[in-house]
PALO-112308 format. One line per 3 residues: for each residue x, y, z of C-alpha. Coordinates in pm, 1 decimal. Last residue first. Layout:
! residues N
X:Y:Z ~ ...
! end
This chain:
! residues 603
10496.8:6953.2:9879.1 ~ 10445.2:7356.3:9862.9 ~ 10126.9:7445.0:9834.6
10014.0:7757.5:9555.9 ~ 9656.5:7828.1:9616.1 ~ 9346.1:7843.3:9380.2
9515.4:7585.3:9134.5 ~ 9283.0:7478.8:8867.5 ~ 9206.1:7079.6:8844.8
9255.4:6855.6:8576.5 ~ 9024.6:6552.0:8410.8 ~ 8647.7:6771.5:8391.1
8803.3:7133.5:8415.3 ~ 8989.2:7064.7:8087.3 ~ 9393.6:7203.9:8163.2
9561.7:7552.0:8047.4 ~ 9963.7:7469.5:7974.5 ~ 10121.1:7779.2:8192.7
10294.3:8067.9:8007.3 ~ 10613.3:8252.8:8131.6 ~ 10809.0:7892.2:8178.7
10829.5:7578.2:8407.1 ~ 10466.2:7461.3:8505.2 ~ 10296.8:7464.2:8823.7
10219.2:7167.6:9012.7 ~ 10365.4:7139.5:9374.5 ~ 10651.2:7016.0:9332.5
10776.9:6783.7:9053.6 ~ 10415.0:6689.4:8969.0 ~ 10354.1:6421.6:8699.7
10143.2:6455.3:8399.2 ~ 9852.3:6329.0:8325.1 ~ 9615.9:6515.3:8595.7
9747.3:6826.8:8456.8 ~ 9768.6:7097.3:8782.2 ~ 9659.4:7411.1:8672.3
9818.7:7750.0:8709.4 ~ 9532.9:8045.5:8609.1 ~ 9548.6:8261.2:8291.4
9673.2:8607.0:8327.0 ~ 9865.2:8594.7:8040.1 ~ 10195.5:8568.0:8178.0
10106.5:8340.9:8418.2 ~ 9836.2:8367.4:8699.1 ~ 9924.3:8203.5:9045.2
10239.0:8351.0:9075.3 ~ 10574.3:8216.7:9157.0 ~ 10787.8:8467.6:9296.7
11035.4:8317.9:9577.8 ~ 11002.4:7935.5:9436.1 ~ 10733.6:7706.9:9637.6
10537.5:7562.6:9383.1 ~ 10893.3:7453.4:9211.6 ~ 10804.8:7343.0:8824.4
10782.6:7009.0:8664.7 ~ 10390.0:7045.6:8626.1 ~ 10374.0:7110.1:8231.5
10778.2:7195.9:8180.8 ~ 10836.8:6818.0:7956.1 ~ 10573.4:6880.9:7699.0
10301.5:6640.2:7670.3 ~ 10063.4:6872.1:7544.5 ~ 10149.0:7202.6:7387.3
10335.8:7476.1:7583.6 ~ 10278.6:7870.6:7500.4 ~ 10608.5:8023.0:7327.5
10400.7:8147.6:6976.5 ~ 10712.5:8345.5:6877.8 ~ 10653.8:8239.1:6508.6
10985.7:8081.8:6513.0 ~ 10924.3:7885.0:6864.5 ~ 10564.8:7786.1:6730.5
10340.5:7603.3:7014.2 ~ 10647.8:7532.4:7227.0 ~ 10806.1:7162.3:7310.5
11008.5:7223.5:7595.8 ~ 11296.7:7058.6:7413.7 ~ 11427.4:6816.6:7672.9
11746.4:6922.3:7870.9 ~ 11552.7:6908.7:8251.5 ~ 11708.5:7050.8:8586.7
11532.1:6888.8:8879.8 ~ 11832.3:7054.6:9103.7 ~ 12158.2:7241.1:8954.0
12423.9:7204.8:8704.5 ~ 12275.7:7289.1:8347.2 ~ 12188.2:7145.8:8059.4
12281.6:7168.8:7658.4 ~ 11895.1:7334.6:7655.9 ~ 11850.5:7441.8:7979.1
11475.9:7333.3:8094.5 ~ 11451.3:7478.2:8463.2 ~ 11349.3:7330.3:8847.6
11631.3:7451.0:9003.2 ~ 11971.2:7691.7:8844.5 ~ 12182.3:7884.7:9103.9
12409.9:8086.2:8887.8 ~ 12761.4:8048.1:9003.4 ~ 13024.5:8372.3:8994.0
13386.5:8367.6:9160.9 ~ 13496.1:8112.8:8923.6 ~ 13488.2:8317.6:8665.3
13303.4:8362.8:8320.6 ~ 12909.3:8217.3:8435.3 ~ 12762.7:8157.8:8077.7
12411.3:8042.2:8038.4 ~ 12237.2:7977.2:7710.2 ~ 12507.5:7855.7:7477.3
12414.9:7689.2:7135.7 ~ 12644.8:7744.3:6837.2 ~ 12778.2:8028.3:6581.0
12828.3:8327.8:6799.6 ~ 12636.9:8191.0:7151.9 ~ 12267.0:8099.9:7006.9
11979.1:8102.5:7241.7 ~ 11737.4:7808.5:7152.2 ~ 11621.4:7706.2:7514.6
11622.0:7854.3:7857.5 ~ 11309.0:7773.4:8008.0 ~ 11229.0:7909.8:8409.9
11137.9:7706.3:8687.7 ~ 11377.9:7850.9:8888.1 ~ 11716.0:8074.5:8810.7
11913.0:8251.9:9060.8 ~ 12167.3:8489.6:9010.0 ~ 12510.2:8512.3:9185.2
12764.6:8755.8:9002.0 ~ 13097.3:8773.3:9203.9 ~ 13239.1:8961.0:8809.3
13061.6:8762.7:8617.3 ~ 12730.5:8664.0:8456.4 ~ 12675.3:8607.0:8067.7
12271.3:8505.7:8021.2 ~ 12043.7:8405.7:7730.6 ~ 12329.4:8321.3:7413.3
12584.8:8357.9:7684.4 ~ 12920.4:8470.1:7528.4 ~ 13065.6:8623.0:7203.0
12862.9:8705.0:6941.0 ~ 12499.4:8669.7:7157.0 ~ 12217.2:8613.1:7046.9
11855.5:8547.0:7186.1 ~ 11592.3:8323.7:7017.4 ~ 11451.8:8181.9:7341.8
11450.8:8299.4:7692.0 ~ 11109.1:8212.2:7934.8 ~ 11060.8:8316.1:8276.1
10886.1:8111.1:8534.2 ~ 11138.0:8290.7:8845.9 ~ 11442.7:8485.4:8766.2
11585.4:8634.4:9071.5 ~ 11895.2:8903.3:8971.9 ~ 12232.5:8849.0:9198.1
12477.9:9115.4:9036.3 ~ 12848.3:9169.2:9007.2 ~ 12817.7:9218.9:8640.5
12536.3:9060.2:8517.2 ~ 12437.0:9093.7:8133.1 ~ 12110.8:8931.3:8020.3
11912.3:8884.4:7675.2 ~ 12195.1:8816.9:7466.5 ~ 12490.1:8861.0:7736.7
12780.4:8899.1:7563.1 ~ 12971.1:9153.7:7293.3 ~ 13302.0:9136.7:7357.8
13520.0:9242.6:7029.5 ~ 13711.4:9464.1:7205.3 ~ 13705.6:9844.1:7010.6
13929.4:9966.4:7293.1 ~ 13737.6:10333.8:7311.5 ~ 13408.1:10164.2:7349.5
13379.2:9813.7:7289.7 ~ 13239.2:9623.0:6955.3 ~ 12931.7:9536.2:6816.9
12682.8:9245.5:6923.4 ~ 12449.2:9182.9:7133.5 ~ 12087.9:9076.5:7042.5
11700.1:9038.0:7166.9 ~ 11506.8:8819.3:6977.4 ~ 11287.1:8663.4:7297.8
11279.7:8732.4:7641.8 ~ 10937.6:8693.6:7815.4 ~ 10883.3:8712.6:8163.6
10634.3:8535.3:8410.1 ~ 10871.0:8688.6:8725.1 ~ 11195.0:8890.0:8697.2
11341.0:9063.4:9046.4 ~ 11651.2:9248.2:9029.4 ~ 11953.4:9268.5:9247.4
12197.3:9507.6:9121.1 ~ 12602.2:9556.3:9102.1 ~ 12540.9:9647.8:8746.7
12294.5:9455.4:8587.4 ~ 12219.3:9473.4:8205.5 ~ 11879.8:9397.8:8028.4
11713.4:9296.0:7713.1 ~ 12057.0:9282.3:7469.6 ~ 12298.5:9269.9:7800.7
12644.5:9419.7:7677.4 ~ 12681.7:9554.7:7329.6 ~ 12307.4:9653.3:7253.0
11975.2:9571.9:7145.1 ~ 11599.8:9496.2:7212.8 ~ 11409.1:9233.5:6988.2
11117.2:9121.2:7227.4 ~ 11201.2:9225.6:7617.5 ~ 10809.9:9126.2:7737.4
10663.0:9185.9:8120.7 ~ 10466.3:8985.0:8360.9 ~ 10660.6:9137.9:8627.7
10957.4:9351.0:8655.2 ~ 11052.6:9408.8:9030.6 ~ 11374.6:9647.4:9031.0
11661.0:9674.0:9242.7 ~ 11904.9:9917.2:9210.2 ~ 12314.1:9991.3:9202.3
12289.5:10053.7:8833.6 ~ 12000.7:9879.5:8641.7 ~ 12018.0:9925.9:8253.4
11705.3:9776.1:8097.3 ~ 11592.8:9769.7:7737.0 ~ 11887.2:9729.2:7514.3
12144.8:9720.0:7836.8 ~ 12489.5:9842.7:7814.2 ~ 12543.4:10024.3:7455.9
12133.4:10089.6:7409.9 ~ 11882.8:10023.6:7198.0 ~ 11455.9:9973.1:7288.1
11306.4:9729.8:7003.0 ~ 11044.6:9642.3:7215.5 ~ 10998.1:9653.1:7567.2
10637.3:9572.0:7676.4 ~ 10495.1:9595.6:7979.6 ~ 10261.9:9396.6:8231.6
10445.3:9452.8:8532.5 ~ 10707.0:9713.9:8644.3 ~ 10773.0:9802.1:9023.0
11066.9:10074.8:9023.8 ~ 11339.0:10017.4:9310.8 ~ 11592.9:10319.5:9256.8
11984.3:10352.1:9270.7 ~ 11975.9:10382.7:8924.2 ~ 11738.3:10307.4:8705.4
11775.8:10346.6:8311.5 ~ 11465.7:10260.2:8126.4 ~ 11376.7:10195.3:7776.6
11716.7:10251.0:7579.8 ~ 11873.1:10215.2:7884.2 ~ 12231.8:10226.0:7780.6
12532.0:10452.0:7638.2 ~ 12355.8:10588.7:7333.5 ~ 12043.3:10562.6:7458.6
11777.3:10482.6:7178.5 ~ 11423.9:10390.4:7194.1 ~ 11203.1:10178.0:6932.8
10970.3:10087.8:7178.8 ~ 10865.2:10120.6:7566.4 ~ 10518.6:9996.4:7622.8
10316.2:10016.9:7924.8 ~ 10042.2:9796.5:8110.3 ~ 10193.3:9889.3:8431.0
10484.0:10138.3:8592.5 ~ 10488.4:10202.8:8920.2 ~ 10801.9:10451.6:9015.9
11055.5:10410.9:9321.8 ~ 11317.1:10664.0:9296.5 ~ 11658.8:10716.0:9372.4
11771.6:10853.4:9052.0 ~ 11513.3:10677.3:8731.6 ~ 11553.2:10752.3:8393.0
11258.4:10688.8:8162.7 ~ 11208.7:10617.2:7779.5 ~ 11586.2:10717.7:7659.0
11743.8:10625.4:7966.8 ~ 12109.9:10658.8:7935.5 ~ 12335.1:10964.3:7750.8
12242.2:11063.2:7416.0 ~ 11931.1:11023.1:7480.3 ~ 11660.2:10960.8:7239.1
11246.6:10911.5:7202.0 ~ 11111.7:10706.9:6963.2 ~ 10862.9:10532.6:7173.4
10711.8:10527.7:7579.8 ~ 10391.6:10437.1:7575.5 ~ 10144.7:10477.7:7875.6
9865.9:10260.1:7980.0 ~ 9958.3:10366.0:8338.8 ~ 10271.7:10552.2:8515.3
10220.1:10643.5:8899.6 ~ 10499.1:10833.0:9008.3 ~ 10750.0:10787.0:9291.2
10988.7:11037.8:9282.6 ~ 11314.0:11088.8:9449.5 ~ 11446.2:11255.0:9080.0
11223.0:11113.9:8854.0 ~ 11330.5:11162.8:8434.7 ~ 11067.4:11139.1:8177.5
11016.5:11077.4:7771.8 ~ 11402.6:11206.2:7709.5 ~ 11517.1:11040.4:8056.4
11917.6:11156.5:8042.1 ~ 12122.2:11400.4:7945.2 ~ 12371.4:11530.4:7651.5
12144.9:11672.6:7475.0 ~ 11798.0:11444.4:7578.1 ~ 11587.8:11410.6:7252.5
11162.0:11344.1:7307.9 ~ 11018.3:11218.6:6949.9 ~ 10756.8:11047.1:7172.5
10594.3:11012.6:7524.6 ~ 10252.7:10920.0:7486.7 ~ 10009.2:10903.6:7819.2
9705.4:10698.8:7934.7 ~ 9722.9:10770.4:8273.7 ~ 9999.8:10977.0:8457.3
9983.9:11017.4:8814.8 ~ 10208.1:11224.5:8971.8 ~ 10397.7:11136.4:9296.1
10669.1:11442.4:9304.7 ~ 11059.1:11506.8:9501.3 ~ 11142.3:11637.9:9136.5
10923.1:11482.3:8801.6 ~ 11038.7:11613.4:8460.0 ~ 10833.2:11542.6:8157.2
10895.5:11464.2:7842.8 ~ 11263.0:11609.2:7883.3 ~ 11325.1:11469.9:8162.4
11691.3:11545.9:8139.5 ~ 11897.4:11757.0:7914.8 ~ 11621.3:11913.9:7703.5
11411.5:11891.4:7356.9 ~ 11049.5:11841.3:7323.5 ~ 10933.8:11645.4:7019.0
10652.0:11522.8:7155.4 ~ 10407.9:11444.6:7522.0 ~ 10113.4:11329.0:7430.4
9816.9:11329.6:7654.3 ~ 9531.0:11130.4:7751.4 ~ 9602.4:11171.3:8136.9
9786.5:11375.1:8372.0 ~ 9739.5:11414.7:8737.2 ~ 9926.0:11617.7:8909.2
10170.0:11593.9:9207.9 ~ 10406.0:11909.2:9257.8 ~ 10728.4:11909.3:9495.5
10887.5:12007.5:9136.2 ~ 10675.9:11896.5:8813.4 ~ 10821.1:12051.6:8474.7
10626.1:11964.5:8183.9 ~ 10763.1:11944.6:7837.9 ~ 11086.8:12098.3:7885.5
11147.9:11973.0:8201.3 ~ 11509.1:11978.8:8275.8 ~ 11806.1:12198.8:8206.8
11774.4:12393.1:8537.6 ~ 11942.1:12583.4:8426.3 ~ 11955.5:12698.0:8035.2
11930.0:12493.4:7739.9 ~ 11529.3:12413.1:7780.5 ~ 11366.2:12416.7:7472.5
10989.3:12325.5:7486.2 ~ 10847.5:12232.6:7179.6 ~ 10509.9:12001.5:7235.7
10274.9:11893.6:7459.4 ~ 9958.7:11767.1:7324.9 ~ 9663.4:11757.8:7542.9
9353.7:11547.4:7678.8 ~ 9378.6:11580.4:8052.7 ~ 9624.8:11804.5:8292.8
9473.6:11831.6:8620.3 ~ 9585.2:11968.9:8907.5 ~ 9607.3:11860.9:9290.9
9942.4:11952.3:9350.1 ~ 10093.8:12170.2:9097.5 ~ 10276.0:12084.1:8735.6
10445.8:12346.4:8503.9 ~ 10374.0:12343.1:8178.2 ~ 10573.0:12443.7:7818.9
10861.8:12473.5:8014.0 ~ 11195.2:12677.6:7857.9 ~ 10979.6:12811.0:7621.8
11104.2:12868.6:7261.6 ~ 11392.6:13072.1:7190.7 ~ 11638.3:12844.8:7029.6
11333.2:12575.5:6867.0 ~ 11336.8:12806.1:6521.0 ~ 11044.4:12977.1:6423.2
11123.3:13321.7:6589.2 ~ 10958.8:13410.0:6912.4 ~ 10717.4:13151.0:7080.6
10661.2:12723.7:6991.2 ~ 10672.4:12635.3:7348.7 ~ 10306.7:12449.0:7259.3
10018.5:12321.1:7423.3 ~ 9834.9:12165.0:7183.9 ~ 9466.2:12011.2:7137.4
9427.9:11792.6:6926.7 ~ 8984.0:11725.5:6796.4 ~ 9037.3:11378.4:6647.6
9193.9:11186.8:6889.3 ~ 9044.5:11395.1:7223.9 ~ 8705.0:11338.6:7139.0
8458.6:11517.4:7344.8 ~ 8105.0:11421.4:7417.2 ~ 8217.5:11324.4:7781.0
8264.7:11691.3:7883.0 ~ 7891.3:11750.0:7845.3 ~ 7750.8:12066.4:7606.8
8008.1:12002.3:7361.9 ~ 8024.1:12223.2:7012.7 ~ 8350.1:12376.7:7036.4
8543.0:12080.4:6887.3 ~ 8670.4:11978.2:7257.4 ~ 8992.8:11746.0:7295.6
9175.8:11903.1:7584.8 ~ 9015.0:11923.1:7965.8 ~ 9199.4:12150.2:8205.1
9175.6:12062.0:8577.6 ~ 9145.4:12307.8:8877.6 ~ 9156.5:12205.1:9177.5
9512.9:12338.9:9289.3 ~ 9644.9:12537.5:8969.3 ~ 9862.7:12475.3:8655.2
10100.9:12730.4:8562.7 ~ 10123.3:12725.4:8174.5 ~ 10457.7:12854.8:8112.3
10634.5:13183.0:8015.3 ~ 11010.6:13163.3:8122.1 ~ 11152.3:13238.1:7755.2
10983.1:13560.1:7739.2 ~ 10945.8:13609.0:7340.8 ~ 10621.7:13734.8:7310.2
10278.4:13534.6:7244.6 ~ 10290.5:13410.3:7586.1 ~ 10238.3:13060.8:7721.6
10126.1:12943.4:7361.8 ~ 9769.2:12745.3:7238.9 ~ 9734.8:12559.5:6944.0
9380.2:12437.3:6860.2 ~ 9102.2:12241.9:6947.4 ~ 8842.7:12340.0:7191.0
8986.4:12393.6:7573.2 ~ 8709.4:12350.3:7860.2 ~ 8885.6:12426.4:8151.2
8727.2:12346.9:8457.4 ~ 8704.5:12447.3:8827.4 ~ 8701.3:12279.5:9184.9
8566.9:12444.4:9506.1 ~ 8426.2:12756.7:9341.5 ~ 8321.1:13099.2:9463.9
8598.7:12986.2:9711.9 ~ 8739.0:13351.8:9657.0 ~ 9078.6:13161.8:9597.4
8902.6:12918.4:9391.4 ~ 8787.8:13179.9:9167.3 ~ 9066.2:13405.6:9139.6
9314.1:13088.9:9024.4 ~ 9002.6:13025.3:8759.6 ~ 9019.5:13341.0:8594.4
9369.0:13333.3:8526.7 ~ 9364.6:12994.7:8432.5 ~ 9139.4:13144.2:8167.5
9363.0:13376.0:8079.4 ~ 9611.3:13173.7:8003.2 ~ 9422.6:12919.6:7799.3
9348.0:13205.3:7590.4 ~ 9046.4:13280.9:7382.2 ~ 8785.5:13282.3:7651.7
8446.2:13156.1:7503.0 ~ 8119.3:13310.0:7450.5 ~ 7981.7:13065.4:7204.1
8179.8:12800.0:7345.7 ~ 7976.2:12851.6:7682.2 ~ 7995.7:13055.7:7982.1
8354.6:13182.2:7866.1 ~ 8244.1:13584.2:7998.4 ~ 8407.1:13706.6:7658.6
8624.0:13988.0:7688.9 ~ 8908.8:13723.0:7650.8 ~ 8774.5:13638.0:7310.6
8636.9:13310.8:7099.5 ~ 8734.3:13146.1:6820.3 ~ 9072.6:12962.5:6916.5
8825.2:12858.3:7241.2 ~ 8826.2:12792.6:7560.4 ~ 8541.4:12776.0:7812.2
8525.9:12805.0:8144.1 ~ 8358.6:12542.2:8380.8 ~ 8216.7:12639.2:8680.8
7882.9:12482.3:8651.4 ~ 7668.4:12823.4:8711.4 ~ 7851.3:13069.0:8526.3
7478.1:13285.6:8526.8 ~ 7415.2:13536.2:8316.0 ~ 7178.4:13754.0:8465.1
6836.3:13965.0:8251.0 ~ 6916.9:14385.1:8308.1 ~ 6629.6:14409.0:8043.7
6830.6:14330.9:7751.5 ~ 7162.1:14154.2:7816.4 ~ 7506.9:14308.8:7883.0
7808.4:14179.6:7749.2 ~ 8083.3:14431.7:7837.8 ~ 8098.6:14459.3:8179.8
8094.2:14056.5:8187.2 ~ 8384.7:14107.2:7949.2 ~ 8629.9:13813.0:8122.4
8826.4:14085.7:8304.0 ~ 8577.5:14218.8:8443.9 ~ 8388.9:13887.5:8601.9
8853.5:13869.6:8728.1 ~ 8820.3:14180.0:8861.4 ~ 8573.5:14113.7:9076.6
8698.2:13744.7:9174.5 ~ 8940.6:13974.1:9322.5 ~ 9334.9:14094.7:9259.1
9357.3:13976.7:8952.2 ~ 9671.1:13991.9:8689.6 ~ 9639.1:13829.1:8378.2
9961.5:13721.1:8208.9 ~ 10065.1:13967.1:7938.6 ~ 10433.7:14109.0:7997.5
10498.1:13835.8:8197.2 ~ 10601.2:13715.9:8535.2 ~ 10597.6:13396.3:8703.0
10476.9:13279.3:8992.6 ~ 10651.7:12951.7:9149.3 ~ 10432.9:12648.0:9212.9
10217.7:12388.1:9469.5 ~ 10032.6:12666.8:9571.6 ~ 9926.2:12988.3:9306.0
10045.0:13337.7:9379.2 ~ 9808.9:13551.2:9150.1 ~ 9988.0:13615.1:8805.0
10202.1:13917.2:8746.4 ~ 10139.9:14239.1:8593.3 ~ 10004.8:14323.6:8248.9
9657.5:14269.2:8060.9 ~ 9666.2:14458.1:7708.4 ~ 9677.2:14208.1:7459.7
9578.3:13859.7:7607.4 ~ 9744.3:13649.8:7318.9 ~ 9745.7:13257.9:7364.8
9603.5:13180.1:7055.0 ~ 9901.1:13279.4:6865.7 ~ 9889.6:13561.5:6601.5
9571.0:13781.1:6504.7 ~ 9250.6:13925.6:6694.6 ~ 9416.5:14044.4:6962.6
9291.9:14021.7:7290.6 ~ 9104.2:14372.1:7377.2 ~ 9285.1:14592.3:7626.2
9196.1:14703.5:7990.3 ~ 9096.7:14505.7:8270.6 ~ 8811.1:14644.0:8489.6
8890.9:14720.1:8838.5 ~ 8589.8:14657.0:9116.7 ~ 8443.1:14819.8:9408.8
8243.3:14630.8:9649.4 ~ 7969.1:14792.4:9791.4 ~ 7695.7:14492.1:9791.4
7943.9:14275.2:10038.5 ~ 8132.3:13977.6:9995.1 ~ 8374.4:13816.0:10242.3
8248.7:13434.7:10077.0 ~ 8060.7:13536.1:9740.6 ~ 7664.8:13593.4:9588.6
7702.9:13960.5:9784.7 ~ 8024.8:14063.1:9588.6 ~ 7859.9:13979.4:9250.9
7602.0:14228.1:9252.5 ~ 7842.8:14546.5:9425.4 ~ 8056.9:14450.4:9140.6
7787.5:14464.9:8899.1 ~ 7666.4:14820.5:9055.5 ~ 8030.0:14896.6:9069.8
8153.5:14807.1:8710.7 ~ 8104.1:15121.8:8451.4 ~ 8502.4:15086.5:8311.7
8453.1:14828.9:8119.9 ~ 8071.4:14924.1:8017.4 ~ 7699.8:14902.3:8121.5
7508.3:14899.8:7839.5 ~ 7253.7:14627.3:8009.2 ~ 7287.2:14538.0:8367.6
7503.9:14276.9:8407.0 ~ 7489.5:14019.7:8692.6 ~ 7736.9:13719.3:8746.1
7642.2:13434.1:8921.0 ~ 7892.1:13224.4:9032.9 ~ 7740.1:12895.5:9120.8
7808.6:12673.6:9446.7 ~ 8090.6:12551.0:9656.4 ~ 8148.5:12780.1:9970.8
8215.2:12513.9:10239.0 ~ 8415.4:12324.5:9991.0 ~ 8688.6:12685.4:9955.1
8692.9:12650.0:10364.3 ~ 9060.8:12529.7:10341.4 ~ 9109.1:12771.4:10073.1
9128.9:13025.2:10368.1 ~ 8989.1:13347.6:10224.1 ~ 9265.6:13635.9:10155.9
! end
């Protein structure tokens, strides 16, 4: 077998060679063509022809005829079917793809000279997939085809075209069937079956689906992983869908990525159905995923319906995270010792029954900025539920999230890190499991033995029915609060922002507006003075009481706020230390009386 080490050495066109009429079964002059254009080749190679036409009728996935098991791919397991391709050479793989059958007059080549294989509902697995014209008709095949190629290092890196359409693993009923994705090669959704360039496609309007939708029509006996991840592949522009997986491992319905790294991007992950990472399923593995839906996800009796990492550190980007349920904790994402980046994502309108509606971590140290958590439910911790961990959450909304104990966010014996936040609407309320207590706390936060940092964050319009409107702590609690606004939180029928219930917890409060006050340093009880606190406009207008009263020096002041917008220092108003302002959102000076802070300094 050639070293795919040397695959970059060998990059260049496969050029296929069929004499006309020559047949299936007629393939050693062609072989004996192709061998001498590859890496080990020689002009007397001997080839096998597949047998069997693809059907013309059922799922799009059909390769009638082709038995065995697939070529040993890195990065994941084999598996076996009834009709995966089977190719021993990149010879049998030009006869598997009709090359014998094609022909052209006057012995004339076709050339696969870009390798890039096209996919098509329309097209044929006897087809050479040259063009959409000629294209393969199963994504299975095609991968097929590819796996030979970049062992034979006829190509470094390979494409999958894939027009729109639905696409199965196996158009029988083995519930193991999956997509195994390959090293270097990366499959491209989102084609009408027109393109001639891989940037005229449109992945919106031309779906593209991957689907565990085999066997009967109910969900029972569909595929227990619709894809399975490998290092260095590519998943871009598809719709995952109906993977069942009620049998060990329990995991990965969607996509199942196990010491594997891929890159996925543009595509929707829905309505799969698992007990964990049900989405997707990440296992001692660093994908990156770009640009990604999770939705309509359900977790039986689990955890992470849009993903679940297991010692993972992925890369999550311009993703959203909505509708999905667990009936456990971690309804968008579930983190178990793992370290995850997560940016410019929302989380919305997710529901774990006992917390986490957005994300559940536990014992893991996740960096979040620039999110959204919306409407996320949960019993302990609407948005957030942090066990034993320590996340950084940056630049990040909690707007209308719910529960019975920490509306945005609860803290279990966890140190987390909140910096030019937002936390606005969210709401506890309810009563106790099993006891049915009536002690609903903690509107936007719940600590419970926990030290969280909150640094130029802003809480208004929380609720609590019992205690702390913004924050309940207790339980040897110790968080710290600095230059942050607490204002307009409601504790049952009247005003109560922070709560500490015993005398072994104290919340360290400096540089802050509390409305009611608060024990601490250069603490302020004047109404901050927002744009439109009902109409959640929370910027500062001029002359109120945070511009410049904030603590330069505070462990996570930044120099943007919550917008991005620079820190200024208003010439009018005094500086408490150093010039930034108390809150998420920092009062934006003129250039020609104020000046723009390019450094923090500390007085």
């Amino acid at each position: 077998m050639w070293n795919m080490r040397d695959a970059s050495r060998f990059a260049g066109p496969l050029l296929l060679l069929v004499a006309s009429g020559l047949g299936c079964g007629a393939t050693d002059n062609l072989i004996g063509a192709v061998g001498a254009h590859l890496p080990g080749g020689g002009s007397g190679g001997t080839g096998q022809a597949m047998a069997g036409d693809a059907g013309e009728g059922g799922d799009f996935a059909a390769v009638a005829g082709l038995a065995g098991t697939t070529s040993n791919v890195a990065g994941g397991p084999s598996a076996t079917r009834d009709d995966a391709p089977s190719f021993e050479s990149v010879d049998d793989a030009a006869g598997a793809s009709g090359a014998g059958d094609l022909g052209s007059a006057g012995g004339a080549p076709i050339a696969i000279d870009d390798c890039v294989i096209r996919v098509s509902p329309l097209g044929n697995d006897n087809n050479p997939g040259k063009n959409f014209e000629l294209a393969l008709r199963t994504v299975q095949h095609a991968l097929g085809v590819a796996n030979v190629l970049i062992e034979r290092a006829a190509c470094s890196s390979v494409e999958l075209w894939v027009a729109a359409g639905t696409y199965t693993p196996t158009t029988g009923t083995d519930r193991s069937a999956t997509f195994q994705l390959i090293p270097n090669v990366a499959l491209f959704g989102g084609f009408a079956g027109t393109e001639s360039a891989r940037a005229q496609r449109n992945v919106s309007a031309h779906v593209t689906t991957l689907s565990g939708e085999i066997g009967a029509s109910d969900q029972a006996d569909n595929s227990y992983h619709v894809v399975t991840g490998a290092d260095g592949a590519t998943l871009d522009g598809f719709t995952v869908s109906g993977g069942y997986t009620n049998e060990f491992p329990y995991s990965g319905a969607g996509m199942y990525n196990v010491s594997a790294s891929p890159t996925v991007t543009n595509c929707t992950f829905a309505n799969n159905v698992a007990n964990r990472g049900v989405g997707m399923y990440n296992e001692s593995a660093s994908p990156t995923v770009t640009g990604c839906t999770f939705t309509g996800n359900t977790a039986m009796f689990g955890y992470g319906a849009g993903m679940y990492n297991s010692t993972s550190s992925p890369t999550v980007t311009d993703c959203v995270f909505a509708d999905n349920d667990a009936q456990y904790s971690g309804a968008g994402m579930y983190n178990d010792t793992s370290s995850p980046t997560i940016a410019n994502s929302t989380f919305s309108g997710n529901s774990g029954l006992d917390g986490g509606g957005g994300i559940t971590n536990y014992h893991s140290s996740p960096i979040i900025t620039h999110c959204r958590f919306v409407s996320n439910s949960g019993y302990a911790g609407g948005a957030l539920d942090n066990a034993e961990s320590s996340p950084t959450v940056e630049s990040s909304t909690f707007d209308g999230n719910r529960s019975y104990l920490g509306g945005a966010t609860y803290n279990g014996a966890s140190s987390p890190r909140f910096s030019n936040c937002v936390f606005t609407r969210n709401s506890v309320s309810g009563t106790a499991k099993f006891t049915g207590e009536n002690g609903a706390s903690g509107g936007a936060l719940y600590n419970d033995a926990s030290s969280p940092v909150l640094t130029n964050c802003t809480f208004t319009n929380n609720s609590a029915s019992i205690s702390g409107g913004a924050m309940h702590s207790e339980n040897s609690s110790a968080p710290v609060v600095t230059n942050s606004i607490f204002w307009g939180d409601l504790q049952g029928d009247g005003t109560g922002e922070i709560v500490d219930t015993d005398s072994s917890t104290t919340t360290t409060v400096r540089h802050s507006i509390v409305q009611g006050g608060a024990s601490g340093s250069a603490t302020i009880s004047a109404d901050p003075l927002f744009v439109d606190a009902i109409g959640g406009d929370l910027h500062l207008v001029a002359g109120s009481p945070a511009i410049d009263a904030g603590d330069s020096c505070a462990n996570g002041v930044a120099l943007s706020d919550l917008d991005g917008q620079a820190r200024w220092d208003i010439s009018s108003a005094p500086n408490a230390a150093g010039g930034v302002d108390i809150g998420a959102f920092e009062f934006q000076g003129t250039a020609e009386f104020d000046s723009e802070l390019g450094a923090l300094t500390c007085p």
